[in-house]
C-alpha positions in Angstrom: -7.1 46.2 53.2 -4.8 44.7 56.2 -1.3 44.0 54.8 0.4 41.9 57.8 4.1 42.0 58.6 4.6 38.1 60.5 8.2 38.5 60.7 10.1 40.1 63.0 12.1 42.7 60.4 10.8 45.8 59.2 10.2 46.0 56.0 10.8 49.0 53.7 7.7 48.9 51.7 8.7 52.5 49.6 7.0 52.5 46.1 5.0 49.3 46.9 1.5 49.2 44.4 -1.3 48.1 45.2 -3.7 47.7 42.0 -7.4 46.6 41.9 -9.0 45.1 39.2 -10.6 48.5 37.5 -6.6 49.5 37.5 -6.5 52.0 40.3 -3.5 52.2 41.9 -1.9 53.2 45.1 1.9 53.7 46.0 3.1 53.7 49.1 5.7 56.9 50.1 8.0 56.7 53.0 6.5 53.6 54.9 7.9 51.3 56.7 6.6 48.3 58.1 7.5 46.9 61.5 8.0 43.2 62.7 5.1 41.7 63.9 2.8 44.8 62.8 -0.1 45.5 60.1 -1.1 48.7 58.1 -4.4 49.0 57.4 -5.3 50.8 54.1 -8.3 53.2 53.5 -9.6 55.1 50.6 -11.0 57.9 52.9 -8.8 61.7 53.0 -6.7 62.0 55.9 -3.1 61.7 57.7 -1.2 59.0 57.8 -0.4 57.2 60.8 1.9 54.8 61.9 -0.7 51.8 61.2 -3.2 53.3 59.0 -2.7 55.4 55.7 -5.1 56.7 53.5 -5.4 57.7 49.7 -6.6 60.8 49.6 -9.8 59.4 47.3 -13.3 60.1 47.8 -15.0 57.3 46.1 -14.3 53.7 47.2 -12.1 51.8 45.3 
């Protein structure tokens, strides 16, 4: 999942959810989002980068 930032602010998006329809959440620690940027969501295991961040699942969601 892309979530886009249009404006030109960052955007502290600390303990933002996201929720699909089976009720699996994610919340997102420490991020911030940049003017003009986008972070890309995954559901793989990893690190965290400045544009991507992961879950830390193993099954789709």
């Amino acid at each position: 999942m892309d979530i886009p930032n249009s404006t030109r602010r960052a955007v502290n998006s600390n303990n933002w959810t996201l929720r699909d329809e089976d009720g699996d959440t994610y919340t997102f620690r420490h991020v911030c989002l940049h003017g003009r940027s986008t972070i890309r969501v995954h559901t793989g295991v990893g690190r965290n980068t400045r544009t991507d961040l992961l879950q830390d699942r193993r099954a789709h969601v």
